[in-house]
N, C-alpha and C positions, 0 to 999 in steps of 0.2 A: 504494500500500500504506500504510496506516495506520501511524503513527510508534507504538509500542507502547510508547516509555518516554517518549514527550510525554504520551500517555492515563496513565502513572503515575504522573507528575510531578502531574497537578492533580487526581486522585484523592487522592496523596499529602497535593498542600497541604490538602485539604479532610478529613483525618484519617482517610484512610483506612492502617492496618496490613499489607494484604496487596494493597498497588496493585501491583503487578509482574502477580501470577497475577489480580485483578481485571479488568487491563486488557487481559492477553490473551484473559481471557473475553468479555470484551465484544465483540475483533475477531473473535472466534469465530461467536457467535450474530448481532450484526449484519449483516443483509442489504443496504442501504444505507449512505452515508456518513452520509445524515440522521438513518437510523434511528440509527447509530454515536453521534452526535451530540446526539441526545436523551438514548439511555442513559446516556452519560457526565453529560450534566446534571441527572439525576435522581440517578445513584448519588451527583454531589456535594450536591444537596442531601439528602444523607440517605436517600435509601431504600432498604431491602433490596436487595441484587446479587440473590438471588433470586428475588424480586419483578419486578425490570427484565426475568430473562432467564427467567422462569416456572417455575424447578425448582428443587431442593436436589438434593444428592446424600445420601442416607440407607443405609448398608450398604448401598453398590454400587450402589443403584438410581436412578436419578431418578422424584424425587415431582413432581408438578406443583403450583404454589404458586400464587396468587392474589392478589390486593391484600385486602387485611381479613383474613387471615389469618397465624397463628404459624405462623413459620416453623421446619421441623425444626433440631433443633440434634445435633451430632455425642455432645456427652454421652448422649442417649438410649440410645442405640445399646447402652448398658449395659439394659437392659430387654430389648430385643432378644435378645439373648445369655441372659441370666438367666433369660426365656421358654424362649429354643430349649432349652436343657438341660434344662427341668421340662416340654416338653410333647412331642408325638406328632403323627404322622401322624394327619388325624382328631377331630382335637381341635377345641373348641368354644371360639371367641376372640374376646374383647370386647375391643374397644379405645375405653376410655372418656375423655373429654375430647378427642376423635381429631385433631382440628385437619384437617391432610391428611389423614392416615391414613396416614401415613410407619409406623407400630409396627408397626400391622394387616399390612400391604401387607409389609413387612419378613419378618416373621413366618411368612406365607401361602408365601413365596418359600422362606423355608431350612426349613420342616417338608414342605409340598404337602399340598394336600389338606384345608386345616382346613377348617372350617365359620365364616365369618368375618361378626362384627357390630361396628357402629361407631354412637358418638352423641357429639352434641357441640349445644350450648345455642346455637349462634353458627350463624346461616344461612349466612353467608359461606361456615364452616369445613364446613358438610355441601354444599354445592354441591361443595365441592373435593373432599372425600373422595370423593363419590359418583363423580367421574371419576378416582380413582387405585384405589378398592376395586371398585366393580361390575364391571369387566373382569375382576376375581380371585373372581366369583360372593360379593363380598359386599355387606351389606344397610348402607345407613345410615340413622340415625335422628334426626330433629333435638327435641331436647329437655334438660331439665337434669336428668342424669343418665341415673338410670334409669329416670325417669315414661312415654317413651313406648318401650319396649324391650316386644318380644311378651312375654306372660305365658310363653308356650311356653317363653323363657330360662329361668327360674328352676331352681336346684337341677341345669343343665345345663352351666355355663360351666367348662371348665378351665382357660383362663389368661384373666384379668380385668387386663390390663393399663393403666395409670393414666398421666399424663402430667396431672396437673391442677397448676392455677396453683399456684405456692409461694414466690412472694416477698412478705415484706412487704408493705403499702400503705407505710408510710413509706419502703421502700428502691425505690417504682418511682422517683422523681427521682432515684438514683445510676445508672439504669442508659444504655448505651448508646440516644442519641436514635433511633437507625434501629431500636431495638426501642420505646421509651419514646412515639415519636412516630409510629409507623406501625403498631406493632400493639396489635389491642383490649386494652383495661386489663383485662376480664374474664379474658384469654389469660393476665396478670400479678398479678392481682393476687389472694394467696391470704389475705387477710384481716390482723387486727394482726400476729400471729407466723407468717403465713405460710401456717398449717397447716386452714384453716377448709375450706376444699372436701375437703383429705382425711381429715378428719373424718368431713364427711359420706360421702364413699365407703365408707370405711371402715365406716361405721355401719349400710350398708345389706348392705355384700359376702356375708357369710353364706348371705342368700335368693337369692344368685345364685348361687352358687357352687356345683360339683356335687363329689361326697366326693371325696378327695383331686385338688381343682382348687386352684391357687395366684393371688392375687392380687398385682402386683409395681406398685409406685409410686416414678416418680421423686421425689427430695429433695435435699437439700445433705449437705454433712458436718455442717455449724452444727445442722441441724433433723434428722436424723435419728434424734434421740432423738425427739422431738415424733412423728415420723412412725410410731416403733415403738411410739409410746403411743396411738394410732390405733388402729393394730392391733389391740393387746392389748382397746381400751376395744369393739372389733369382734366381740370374741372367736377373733381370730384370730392363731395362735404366729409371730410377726416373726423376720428375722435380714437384716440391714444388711451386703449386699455392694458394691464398691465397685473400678469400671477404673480405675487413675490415666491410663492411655495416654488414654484419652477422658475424664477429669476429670470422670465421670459415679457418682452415688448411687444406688442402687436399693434398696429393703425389700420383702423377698418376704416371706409367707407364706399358710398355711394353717389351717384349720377346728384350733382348740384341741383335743386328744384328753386 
């Protein structure tokens, strides 16, 4: 049997935070000692726990995760929530910048029944979606943004769900190397002040967007003034809710009246 706090001890030395519950995962999904053995040496040099053991856990579910792609993070999960309360049984749901498709696939699960489309610029991140959203009958689309999305979408979408890059370029060197050095910079990096892709979302959402459908975008507390001035510059009426329990930002809104 696997020594479970020798695997956290050098988890530990190698700066891992949560080596205890890491290291049990790991004697979890390891089928071998070898395989044991690898994973450990991977997680210390740095790379994703979900990446080594192929999923994240996203509101309840496991996503399947890939190498080259952003991995879900448990702040989203505010979008998730913020979605479910503005949408329906039925409803038509774009999940744009989709990475996995952890939103989408979220989403699908606590309404049933949507009509579910995903697009993301990064081949990686649509090979992955395709195997966590196609089982839930949805479509993925590989391109930047909304360029290759069916025309059929427009003026149909009720929740336009966002997850696009929003940090700095000068703040990706502050950030954690297992995110800094294993996922794509594009995944990170949202221009000088952070806010340049959800600009352009923003800038476009209107012609997708079907009469009272809502568009919802992660942010920070720092930028989410920046993010409600997106919005507004969209023509679209912002208001900035916020889970502290998941340390997650979300700016929802709707077509200006």
């Amino acid at each position: 049997m696997p020594d479970v706090g020798d695997i956290a001890s050098r988890l530990r030395a190698s700066g891992s935070v949560f080596a205890e519950d890491e290291a049990a995962l790991l004697v979890a999904e390891a089928r071998t000692p070898d395989e044991l053995e690898s994973m450990i040496g991977q997680r210390v040099a740095g790379l994703p726990l979900e990446v080594i053991v192929g999923w994240a856990e996203f509101c309840g579910r496991r996503i399947v995760v890939e190498p080259g792609v952003f991995v879900p993070r448990r702040r989203t999960e505010v979008v998730v929530r913020e979605a479910v309360a503005a949408g329906r049984t039925g409803a038509v749901v774009l999940d744009l910048c989709c990475g996995t498709g952890a939103v989408g696939a979220a989403i699908h699960a606590a309404l049933g029944g949507v009509e579910l489309y995903a697009s993301d610029v990064e081949p990686a991140a649509v090979r992955c979606a395709c195997r966590n959203l196609e089982p839930l009958g949805g479509l993925v689309f590989e391109g930047d943004l909304y360029e290759t999305l069916p025309a059929s979408l427009r003026g149909r979408v009720d929740l336009l769900v966002v997850n696009a890059p929003y940090v700095p370029s000068d703040a990706i060197a502050l950030m954690p190397p297992e995110a800094r050095e294993h996922e794509p910079h594009v995944t990170l990096d949202g221009g000088a002040d952070g806010v340049d892709i959800q600009r352009r979302v923003a800038a476009g959402a209107a012609e997708w967007l079907a009469p009272g459908g809502h568009m919802l975008i992660e942010t920070s507390v720092a930028q989410a003034p920046l993010t409600v001035d997106a919005f507004r510059e969209g023509g679209l009426t912002p208001e900035v809710r916020r889970a502290d329990d998941v340390d997650g930002t979300v700016v929802i809104g709707g077509h200006a009246r």
